[in-house]
DSSP file (Angstrom, degrees, kcal/mol; ACC not computed):
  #  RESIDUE AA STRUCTURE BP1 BP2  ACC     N-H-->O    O-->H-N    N-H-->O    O-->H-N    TCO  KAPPA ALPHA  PHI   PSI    X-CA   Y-CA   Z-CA
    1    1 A X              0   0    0      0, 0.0   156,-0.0     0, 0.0   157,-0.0   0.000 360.0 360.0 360.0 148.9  100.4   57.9   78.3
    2    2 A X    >>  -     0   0    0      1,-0.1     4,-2.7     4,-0.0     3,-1.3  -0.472 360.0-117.9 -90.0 167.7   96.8   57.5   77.2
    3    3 A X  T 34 S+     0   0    0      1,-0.2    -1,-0.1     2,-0.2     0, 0.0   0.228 110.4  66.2 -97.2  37.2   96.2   53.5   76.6
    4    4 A X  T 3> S+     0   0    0      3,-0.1     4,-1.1     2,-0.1    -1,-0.2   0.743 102.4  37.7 -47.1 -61.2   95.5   54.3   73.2
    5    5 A X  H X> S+     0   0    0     -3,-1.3     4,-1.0     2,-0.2     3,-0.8   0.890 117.8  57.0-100.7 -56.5   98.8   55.5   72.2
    6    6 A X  H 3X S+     0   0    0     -4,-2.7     4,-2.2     1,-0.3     5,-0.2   0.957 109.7  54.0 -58.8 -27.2  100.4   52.2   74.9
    7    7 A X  H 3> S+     0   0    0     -5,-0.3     4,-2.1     2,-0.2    -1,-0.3   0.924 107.8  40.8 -65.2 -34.7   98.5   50.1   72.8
    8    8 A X  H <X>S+     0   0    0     -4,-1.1     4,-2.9    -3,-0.8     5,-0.7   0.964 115.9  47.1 -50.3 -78.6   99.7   51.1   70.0
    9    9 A X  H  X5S+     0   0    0     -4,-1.0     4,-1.6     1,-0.2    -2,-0.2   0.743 103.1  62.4 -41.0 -28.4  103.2   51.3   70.9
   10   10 A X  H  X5S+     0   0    0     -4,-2.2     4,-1.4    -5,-0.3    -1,-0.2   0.938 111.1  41.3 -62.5 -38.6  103.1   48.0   72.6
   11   11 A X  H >X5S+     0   0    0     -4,-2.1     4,-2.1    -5,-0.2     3,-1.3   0.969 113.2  54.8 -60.7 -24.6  102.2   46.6   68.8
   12   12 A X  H 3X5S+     0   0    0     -4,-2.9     4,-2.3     1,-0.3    -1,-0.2   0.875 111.0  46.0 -75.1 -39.8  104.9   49.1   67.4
   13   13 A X  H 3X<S+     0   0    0     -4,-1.6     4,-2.7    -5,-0.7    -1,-0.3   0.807 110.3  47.6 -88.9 -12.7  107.2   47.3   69.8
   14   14 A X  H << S+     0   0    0     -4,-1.4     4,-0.5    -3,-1.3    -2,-0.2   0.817 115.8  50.8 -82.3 -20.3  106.0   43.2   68.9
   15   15 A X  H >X S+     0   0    0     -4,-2.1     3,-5.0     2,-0.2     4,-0.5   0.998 114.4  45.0 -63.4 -71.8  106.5   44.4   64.8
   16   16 A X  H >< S+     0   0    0     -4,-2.3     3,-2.9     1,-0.3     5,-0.2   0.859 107.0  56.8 -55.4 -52.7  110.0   45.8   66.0
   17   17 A X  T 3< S+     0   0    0     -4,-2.7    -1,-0.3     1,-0.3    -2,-0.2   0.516 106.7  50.8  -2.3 -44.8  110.7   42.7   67.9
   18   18 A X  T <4 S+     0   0    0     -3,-5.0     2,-0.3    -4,-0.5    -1,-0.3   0.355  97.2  89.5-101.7 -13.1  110.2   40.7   64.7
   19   19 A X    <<  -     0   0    0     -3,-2.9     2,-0.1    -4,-0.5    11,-0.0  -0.642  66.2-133.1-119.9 155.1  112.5   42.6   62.4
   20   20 A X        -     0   0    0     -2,-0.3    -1,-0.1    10,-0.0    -3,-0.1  -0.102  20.4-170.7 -24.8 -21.7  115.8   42.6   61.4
   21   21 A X        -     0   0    0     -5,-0.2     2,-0.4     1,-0.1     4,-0.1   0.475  19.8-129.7 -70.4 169.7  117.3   45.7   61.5
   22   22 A X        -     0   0    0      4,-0.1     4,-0.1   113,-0.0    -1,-0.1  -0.754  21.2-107.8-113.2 144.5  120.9   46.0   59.9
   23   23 A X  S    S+     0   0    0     -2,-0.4     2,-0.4     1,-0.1   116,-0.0  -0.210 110.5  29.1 -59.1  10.3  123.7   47.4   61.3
   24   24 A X  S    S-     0   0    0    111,-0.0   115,-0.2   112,-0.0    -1,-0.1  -0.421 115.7-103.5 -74.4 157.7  124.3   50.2   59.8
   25   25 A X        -     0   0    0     -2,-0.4     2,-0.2   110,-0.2     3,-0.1  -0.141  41.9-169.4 -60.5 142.4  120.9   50.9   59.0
   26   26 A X    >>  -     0   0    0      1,-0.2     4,-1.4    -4,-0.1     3,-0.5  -0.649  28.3-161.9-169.0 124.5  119.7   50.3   55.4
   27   27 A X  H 3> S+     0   0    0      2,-0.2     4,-3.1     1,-0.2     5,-0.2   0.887  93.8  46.9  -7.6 -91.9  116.9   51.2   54.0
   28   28 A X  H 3> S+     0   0    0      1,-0.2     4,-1.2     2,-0.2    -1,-0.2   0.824 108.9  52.7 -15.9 -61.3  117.4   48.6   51.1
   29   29 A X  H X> S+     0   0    0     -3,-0.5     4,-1.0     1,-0.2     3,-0.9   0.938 107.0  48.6 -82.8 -54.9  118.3   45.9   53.0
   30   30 A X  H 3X S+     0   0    0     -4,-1.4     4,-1.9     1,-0.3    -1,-0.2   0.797 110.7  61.6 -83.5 -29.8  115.1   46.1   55.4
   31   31 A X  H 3< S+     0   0    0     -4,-3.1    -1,-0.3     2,-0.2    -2,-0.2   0.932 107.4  41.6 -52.7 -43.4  113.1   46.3   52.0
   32   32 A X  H << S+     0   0    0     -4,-1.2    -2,-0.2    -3,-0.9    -1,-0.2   0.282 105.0  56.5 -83.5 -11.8  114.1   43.4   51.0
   33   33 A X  H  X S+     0   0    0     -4,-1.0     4,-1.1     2,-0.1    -1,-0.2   0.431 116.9  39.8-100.5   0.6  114.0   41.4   53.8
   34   34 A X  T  < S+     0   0    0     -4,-1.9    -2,-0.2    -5,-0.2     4,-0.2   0.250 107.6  55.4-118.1  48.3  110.5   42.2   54.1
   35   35 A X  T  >>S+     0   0    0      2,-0.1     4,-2.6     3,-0.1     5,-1.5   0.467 105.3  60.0-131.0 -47.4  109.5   42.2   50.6
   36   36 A X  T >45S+     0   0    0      3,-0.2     3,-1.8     2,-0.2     4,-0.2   0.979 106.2  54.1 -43.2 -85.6  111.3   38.3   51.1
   37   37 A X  T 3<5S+     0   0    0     -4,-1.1    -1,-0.2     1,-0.3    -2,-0.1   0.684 109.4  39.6 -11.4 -66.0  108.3   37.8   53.9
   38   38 A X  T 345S-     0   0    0      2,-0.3    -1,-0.3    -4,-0.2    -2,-0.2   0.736 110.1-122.0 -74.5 -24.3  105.4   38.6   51.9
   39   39 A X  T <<5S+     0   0    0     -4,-2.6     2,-0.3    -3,-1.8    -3,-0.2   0.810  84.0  97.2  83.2  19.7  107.0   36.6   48.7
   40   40 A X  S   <S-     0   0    0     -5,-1.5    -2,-0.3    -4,-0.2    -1,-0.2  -0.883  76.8-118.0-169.9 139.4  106.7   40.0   46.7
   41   41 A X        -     0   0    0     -2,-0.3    26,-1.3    24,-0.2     2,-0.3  -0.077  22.5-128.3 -62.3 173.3  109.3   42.7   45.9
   42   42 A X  E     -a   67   0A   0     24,-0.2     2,-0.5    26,-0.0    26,-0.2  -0.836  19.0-152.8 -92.9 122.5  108.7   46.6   47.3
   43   43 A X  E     -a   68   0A   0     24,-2.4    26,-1.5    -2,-0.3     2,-0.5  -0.959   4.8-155.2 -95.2 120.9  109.1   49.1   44.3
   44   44 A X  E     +a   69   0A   0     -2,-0.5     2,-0.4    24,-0.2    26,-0.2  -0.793  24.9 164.8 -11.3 103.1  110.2   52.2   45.8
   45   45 A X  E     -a   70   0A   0     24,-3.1    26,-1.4    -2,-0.5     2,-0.5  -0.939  40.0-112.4-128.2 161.6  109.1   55.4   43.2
   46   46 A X  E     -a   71   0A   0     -2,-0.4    26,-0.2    24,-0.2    24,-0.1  -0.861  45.1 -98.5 -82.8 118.6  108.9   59.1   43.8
   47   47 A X        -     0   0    0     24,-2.1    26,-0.2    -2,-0.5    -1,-0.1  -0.125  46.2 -99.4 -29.2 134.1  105.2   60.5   43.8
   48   48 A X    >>  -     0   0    0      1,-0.1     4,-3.1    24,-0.1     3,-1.6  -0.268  43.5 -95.6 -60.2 148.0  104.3   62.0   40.6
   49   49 A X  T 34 S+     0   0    0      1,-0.3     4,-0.4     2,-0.2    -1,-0.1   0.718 119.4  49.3 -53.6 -32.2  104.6   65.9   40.8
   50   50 A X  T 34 S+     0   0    0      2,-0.2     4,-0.3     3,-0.1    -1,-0.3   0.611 101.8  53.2 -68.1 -21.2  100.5   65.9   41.6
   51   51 A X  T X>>S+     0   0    0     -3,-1.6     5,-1.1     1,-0.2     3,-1.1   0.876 110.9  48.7 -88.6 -52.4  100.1   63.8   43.8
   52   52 A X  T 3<5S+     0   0    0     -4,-3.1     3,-0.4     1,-0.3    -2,-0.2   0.690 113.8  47.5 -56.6 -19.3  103.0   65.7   46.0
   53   53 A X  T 345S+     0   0    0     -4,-0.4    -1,-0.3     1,-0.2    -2,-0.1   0.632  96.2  69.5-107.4 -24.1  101.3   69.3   45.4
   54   54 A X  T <45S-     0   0    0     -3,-1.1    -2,-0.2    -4,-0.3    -1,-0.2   0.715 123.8-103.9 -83.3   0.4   98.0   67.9   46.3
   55   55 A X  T  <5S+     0   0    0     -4,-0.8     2,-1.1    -3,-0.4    -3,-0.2   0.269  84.4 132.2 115.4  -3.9   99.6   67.6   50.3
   56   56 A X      < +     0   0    0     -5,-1.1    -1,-0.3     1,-0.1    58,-0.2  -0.571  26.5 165.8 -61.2  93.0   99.8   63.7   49.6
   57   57 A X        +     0   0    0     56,-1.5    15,-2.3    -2,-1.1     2,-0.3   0.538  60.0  22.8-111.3   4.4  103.5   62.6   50.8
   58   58 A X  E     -BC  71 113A   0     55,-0.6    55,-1.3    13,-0.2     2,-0.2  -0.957  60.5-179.1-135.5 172.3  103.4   59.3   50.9
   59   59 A X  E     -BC  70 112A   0     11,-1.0    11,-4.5    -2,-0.3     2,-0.4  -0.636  14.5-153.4 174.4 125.8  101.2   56.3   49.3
   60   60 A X  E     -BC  69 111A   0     51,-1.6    51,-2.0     9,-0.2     2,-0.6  -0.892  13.7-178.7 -64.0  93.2  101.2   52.8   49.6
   61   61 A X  E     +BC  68 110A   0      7,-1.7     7,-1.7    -2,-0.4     2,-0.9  -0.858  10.0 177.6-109.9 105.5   99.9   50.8   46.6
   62   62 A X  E     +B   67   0A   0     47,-1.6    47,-0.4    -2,-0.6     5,-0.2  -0.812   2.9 166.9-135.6 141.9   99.9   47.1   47.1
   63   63 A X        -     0   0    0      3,-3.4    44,-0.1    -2,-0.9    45,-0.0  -0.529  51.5 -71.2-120.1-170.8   98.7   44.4   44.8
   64   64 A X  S    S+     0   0    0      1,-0.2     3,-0.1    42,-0.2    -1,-0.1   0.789 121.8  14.4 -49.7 -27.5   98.8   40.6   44.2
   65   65 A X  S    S+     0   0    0      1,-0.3     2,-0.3   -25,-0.1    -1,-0.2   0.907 122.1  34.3-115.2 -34.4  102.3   40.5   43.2
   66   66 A X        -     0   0    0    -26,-0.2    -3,-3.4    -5,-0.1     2,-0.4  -0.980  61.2-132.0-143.7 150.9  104.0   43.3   43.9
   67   67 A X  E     -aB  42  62A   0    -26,-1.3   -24,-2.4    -2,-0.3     2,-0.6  -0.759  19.3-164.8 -95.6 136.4  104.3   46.3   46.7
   68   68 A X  E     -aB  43  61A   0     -7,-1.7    -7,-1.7    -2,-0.4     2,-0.6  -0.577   6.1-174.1-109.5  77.5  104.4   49.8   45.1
   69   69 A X  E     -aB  44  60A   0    -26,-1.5   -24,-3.1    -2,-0.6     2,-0.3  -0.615   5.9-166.7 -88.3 120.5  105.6   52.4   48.0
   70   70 A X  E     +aB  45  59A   0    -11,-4.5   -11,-1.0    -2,-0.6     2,-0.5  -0.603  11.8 173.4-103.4 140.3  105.4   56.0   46.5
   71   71 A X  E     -aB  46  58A   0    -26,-1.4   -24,-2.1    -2,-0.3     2,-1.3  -0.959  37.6 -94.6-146.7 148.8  107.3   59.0   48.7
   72   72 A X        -     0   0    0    -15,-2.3     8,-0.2    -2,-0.5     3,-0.1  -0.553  28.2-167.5 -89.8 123.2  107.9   62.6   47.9
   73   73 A X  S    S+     0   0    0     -2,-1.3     2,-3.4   -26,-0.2    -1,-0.1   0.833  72.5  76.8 -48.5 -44.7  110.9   63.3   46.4
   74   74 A X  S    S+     0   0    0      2,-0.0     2,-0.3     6,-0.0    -1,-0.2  -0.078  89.7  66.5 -72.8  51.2  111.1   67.1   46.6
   75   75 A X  S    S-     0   0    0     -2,-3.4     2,-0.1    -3,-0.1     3,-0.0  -0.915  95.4 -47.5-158.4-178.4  112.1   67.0   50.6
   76   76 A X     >  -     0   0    0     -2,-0.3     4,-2.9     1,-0.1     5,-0.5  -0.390  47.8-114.5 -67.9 134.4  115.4   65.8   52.8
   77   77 A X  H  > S+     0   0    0      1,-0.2     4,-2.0     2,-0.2     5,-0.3   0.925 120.1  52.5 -42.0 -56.7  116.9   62.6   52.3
   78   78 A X  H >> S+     0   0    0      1,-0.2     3,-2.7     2,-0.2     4,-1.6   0.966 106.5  50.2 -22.0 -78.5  115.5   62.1   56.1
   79   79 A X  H >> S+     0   0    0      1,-0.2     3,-2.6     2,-0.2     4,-1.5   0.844 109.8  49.8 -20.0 -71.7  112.2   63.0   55.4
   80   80 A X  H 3X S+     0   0    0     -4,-2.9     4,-1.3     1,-0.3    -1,-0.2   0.551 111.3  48.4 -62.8 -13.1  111.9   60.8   52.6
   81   81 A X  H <X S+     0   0    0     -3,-2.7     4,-1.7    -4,-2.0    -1,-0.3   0.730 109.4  50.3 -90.4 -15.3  113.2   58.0   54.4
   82   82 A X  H <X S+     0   0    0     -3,-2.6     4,-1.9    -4,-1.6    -2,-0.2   0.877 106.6  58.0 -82.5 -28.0  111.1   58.5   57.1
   83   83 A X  H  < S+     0   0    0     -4,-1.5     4,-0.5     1,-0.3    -1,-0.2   0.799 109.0  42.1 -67.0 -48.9  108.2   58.7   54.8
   84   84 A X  H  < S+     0   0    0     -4,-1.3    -1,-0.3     1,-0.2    -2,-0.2   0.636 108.5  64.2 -93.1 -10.6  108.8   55.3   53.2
   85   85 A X  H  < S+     0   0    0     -4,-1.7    -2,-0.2     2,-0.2    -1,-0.2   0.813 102.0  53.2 -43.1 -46.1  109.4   54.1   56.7
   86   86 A X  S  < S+     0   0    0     -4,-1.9     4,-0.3     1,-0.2    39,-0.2   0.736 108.6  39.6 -42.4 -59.9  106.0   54.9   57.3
   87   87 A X  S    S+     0   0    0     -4,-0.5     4,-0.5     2,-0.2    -1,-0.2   0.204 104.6  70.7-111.2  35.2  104.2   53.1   54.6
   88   88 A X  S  > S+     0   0    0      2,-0.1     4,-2.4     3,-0.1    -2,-0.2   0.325 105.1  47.6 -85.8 -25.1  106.8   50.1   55.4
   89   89 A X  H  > S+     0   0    0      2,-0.2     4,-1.4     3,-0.2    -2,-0.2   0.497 102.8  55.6-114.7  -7.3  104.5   50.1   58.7
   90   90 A X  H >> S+     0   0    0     -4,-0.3     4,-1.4     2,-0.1     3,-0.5   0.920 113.0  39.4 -49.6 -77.0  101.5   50.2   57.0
   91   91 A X  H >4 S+     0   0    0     -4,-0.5     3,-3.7     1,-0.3    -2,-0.2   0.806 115.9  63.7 -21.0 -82.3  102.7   46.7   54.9
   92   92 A X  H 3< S+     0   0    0     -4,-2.4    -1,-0.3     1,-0.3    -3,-0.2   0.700 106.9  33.7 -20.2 -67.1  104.0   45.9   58.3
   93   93 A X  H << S-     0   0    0     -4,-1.4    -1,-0.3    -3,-0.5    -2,-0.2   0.458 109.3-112.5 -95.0  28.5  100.9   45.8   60.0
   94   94 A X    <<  +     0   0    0     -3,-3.7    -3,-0.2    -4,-1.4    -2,-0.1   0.534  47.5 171.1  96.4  16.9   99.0   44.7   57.8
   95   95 A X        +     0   0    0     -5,-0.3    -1,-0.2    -6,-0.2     3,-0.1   0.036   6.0 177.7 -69.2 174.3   96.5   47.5   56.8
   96   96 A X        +     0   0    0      1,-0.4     2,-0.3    -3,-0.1    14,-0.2   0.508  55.4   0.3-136.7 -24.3   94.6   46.8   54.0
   97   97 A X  S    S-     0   0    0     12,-0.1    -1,-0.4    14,-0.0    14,-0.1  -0.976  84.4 -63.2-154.8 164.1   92.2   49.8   53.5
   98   98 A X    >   -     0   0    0     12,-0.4     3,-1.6    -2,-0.3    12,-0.0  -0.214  67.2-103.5   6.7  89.1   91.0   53.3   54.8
   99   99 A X  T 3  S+     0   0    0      1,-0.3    -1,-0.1     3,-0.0     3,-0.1  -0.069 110.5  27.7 -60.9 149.7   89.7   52.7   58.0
  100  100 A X  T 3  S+     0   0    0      1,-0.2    -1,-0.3    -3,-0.1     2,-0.3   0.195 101.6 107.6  46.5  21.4   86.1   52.7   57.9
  101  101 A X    <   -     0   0    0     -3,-1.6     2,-0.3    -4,-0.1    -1,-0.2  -0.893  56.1-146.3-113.6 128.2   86.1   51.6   54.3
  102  102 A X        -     0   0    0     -2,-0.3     2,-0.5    -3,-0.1    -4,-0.1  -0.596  17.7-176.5-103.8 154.2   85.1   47.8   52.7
  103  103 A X        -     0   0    0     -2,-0.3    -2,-0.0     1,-0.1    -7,-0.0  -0.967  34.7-116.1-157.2 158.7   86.8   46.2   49.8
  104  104 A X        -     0   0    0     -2,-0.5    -1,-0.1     1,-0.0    -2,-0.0   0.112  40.0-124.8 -39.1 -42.1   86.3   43.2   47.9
  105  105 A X  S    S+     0   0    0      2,-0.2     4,-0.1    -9,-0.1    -2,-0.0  -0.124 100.5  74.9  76.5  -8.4   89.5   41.7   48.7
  106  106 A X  S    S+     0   0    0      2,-0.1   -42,-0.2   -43,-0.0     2,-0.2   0.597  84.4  85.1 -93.3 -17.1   90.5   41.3   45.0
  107  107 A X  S    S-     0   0    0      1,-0.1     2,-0.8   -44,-0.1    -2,-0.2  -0.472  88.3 -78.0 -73.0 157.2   91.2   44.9   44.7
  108  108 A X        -     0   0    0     -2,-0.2   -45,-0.1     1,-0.1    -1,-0.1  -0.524  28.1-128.8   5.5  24.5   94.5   47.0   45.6
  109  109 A X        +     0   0    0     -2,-0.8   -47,-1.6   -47,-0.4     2,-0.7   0.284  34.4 178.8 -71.5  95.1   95.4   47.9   48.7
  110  110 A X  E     -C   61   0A   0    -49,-0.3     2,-0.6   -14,-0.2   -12,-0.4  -0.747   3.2-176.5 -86.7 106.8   96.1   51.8   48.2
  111  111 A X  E     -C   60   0A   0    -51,-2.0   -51,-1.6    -2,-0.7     2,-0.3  -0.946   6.1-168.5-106.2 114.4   97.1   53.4   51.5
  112  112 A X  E     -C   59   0A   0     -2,-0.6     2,-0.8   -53,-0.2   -53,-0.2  -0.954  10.6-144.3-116.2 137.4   97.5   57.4   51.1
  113  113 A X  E     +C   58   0A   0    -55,-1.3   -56,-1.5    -2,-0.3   -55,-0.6  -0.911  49.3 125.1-118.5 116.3   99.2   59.7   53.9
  114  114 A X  S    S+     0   0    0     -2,-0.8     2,-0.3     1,-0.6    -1,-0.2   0.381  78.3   5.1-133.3  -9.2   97.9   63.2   54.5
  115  115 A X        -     0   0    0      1,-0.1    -1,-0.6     0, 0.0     3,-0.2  -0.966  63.5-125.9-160.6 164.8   97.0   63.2   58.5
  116  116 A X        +     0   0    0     -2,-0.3     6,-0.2     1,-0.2    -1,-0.1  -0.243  65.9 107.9-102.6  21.9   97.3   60.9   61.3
  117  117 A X        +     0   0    0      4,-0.1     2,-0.2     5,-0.0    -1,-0.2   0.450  52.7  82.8-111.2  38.4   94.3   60.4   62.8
  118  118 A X  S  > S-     0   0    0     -3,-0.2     4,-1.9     1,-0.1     5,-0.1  -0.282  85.9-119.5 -98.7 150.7   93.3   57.4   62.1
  119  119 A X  H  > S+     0   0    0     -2,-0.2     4,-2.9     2,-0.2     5,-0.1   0.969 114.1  62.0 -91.2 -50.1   94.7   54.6   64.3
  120  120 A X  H  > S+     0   0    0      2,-0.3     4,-1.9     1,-0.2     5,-0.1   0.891 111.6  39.8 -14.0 -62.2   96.3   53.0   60.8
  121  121 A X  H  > S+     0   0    0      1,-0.3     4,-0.7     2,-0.2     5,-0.3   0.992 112.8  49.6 -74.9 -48.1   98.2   56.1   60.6
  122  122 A X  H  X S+     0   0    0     -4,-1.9     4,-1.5    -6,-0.2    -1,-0.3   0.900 114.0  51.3 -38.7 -58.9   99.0   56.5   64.2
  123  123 A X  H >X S+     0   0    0     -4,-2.9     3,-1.5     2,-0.2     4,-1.4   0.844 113.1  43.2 -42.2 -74.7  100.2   52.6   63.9
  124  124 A X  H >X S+     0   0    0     -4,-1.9     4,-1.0     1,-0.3     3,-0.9   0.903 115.6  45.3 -60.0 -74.8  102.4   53.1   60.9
  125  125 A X  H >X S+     0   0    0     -4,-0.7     4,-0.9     1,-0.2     3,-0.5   0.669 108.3  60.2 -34.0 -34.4  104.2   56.6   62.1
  126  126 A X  H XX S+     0   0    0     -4,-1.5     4,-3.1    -3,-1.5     3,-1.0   0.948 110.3  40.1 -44.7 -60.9  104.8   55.3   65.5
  127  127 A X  H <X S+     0   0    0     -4,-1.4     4,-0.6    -3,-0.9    -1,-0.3   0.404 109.7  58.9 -91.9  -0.6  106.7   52.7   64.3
  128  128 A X  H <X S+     0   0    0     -4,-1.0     4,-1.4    -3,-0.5    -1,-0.3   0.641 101.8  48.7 -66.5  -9.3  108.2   54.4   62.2
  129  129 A X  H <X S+     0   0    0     -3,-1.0     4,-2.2    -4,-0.9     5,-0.4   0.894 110.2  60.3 -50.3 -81.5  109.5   56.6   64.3
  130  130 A X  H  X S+     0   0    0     -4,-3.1     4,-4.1     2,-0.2     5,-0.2   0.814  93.6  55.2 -31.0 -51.2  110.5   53.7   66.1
  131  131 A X  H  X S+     0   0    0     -4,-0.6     4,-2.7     2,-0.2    -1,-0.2   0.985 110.5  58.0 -46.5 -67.6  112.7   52.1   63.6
  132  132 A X  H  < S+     0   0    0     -4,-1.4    -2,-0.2     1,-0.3    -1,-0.2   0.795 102.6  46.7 -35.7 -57.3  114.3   55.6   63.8
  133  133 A X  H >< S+     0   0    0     -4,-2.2     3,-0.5     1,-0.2    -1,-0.3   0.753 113.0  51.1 -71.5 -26.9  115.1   55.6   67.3
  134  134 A X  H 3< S+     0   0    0     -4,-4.1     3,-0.5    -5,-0.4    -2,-0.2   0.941 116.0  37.4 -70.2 -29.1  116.6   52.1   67.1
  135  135 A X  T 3< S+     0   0    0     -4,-2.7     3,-0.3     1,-0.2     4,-0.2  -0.085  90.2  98.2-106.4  39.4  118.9   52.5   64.2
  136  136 A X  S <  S+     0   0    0     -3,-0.5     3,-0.3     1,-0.2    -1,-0.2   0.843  77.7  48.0-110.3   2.9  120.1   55.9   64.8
  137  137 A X  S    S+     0   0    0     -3,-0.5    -1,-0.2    -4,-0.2    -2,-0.1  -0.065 102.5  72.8-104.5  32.4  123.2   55.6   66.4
  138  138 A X  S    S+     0   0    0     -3,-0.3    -1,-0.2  -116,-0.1     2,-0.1   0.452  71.2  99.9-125.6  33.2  124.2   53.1   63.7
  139  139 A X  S    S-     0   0    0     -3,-0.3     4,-0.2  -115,-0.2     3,-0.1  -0.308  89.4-106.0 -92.3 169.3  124.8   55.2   60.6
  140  140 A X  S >  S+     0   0    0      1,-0.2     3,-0.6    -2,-0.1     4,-0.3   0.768 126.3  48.8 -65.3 -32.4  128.0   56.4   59.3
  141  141 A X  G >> S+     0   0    0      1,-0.2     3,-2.3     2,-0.1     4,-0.6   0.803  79.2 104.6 -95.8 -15.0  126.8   60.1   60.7
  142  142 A X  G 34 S+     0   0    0      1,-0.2    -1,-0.2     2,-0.2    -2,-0.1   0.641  79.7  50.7 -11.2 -43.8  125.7   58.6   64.5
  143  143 A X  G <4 S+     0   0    0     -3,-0.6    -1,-0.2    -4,-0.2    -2,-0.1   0.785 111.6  49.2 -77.7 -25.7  129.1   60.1   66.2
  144  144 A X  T <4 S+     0   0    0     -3,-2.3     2,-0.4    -4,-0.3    -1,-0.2   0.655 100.5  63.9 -99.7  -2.6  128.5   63.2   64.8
  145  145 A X  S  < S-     0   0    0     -4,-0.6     2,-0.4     3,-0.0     0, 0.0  -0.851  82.5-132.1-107.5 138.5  124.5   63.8   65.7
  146  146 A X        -     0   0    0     -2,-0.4     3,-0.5     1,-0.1     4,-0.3  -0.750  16.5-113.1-105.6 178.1  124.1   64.1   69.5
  147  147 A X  S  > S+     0   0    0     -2,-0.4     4,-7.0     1,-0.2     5,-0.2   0.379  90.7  97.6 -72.2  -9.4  121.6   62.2   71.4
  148  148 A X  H  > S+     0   0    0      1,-0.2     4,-1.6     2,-0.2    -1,-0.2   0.993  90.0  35.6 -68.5 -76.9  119.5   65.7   72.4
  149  149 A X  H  > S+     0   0    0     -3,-0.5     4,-1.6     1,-0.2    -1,-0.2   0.812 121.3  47.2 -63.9  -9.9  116.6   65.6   69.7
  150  150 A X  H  > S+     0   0    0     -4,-0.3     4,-2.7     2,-0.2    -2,-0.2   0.797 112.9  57.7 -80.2 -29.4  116.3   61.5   69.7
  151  151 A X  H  X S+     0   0    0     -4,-7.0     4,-1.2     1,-0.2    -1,-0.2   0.861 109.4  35.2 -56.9 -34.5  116.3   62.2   73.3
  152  152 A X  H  X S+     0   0    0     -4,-1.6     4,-0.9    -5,-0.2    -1,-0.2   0.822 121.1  48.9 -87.7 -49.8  113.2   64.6   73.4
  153  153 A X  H  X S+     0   0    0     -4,-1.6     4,-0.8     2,-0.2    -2,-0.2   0.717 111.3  48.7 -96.1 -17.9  111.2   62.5   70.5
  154  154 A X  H >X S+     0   0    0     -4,-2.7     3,-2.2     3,-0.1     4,-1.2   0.793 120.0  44.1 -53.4 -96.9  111.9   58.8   72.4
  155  155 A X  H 3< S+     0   0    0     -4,-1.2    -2,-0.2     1,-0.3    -3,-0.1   0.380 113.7  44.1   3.9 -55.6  110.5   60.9   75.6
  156  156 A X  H 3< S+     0   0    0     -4,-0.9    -1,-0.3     1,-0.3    -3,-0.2   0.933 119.8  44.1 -90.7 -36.3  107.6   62.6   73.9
  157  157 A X  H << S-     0   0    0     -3,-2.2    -2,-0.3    -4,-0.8    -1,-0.3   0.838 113.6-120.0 -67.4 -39.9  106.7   58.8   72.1
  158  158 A X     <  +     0   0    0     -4,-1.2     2,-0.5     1,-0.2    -3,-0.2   0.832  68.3 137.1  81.4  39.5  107.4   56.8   75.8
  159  159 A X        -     0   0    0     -6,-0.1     2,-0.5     0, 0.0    -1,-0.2  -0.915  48.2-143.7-129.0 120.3  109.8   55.0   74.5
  160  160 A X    >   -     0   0    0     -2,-0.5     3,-1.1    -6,-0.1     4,-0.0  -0.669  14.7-125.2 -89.5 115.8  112.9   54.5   76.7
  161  161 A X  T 3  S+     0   0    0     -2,-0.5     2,-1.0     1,-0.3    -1,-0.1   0.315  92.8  23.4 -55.5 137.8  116.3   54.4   75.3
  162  162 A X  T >> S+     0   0    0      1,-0.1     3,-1.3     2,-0.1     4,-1.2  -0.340  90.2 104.9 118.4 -65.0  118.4   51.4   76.2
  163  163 A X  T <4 S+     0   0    0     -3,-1.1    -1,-0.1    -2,-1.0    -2,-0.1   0.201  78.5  49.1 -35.4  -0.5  115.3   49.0   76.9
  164  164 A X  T 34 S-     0   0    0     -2,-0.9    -1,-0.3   -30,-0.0    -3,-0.1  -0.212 125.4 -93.6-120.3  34.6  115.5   46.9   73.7
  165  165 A X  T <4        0   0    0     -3,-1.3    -2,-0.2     1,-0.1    -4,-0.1   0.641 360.0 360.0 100.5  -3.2  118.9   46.3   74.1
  166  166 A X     <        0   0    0     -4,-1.2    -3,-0.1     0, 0.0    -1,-0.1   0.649 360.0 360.0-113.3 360.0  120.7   48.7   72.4
C-alpha cells in the first residue's frame, strides 16, 4: 500500500478508535454523539435539486453554532448514508477548508464533494468506508448480506477484518 494511503488509514483508524459505534448501527445515534463533542447539533437536509444536478452529492456546511450536512436524496438509502458518512469524516477530522484555500476563521466552513483527490477527500471517504466495514454485520439485514463484497472492498482499502475486534 503506498504510504500515502497507510497514512491515511492509520488516521482513519485513531478517528475510529475514538468513536462509539452502536450496535446495531445508527446513523442518528452516531450524529448525535458527535454533534454532543463539538457542543453543536448536526442538521441532516437533502441537497436542493441544483446542487444535486450540478454532480455535487454531498456538502458539509459548518458554522459557529450549528453543523449543516447536505446529501443527495435522489439515490439508495446506502448511498445516501454513505454520503453523510463522508462529510461526518470531514467534521471528524477536522477540515476546515478546500485544500489549498485560506479563510479568515470567522467564516463557514463549507466542504463540497465532487472528486477525491485531495487528501481531505481521501481522509473523509476512507473512513467512511471504514465506519461501513465495522458496522456491517450489525444491522437488522447483516445475516442476510454475505461477507463477499465487504470482503473485496476491506481487501482493496488494507484493512483486515477481525483486527479491531470485531
Amino acid at each position: 500500500m503506498p504510504h500515502r494511503q497507510l497514512s491515511i488509514r492509520k488516521r482513519c483508524e485513531n478517528i475510529l478508535g475514538h468513536l462509539d459505534l452502536t450496535r446495531p448501527f445508527s446513523l442518528d445515534v452516531l450524529c448525535d454523539r458527535i454533534a454532543e463533542q463539538r457542543g453543536r447539533p448536526i442538521r441532516l437536509h437533502p441537497l436542493p435539486k441544483e446542487a444535486a444536478e450540478s454532480g455535487v452529492c454531498g456538502l458539509w456546511v459548518g458554522t459557529a453554532s450549528v453543523d449543516y450536512v447536505f446529501y443527495e436524496a435522489q439515490t439508495t438509502p446506502l448511498h445516501r448514508e454513505h454520503i453523510i458518512l463522508h462529510e461526518l469524516g470531514h467534521i471528524l477530522f477536522g477540515h476546515h477548508s478546500l485544500e489549498g484555500e485560506e479563510t479568515d476563521g470567522n467564516a463557514p466552513t463549507v466542504l463540497g464533494r465532487t472528486n477525491y483527490t485531495t487528501r481531505q477527500e481521501q481522509e473523509a471517504e476512507m473512513l467512511a468506508s471504514m465506519i461501513r466495514i465495522r458496522t456491517a454485520n450489525t444491522g437488522p439485514r447483516s445475516a442476510a448480506r454475505g461477507r463477499g463484497t465487504l470482503a473485496r472492498l476491506e481487501s482493496a482499502m488494507g484493512y483486515e477484518w477481525g483486527n479491531d475486534g470485531n
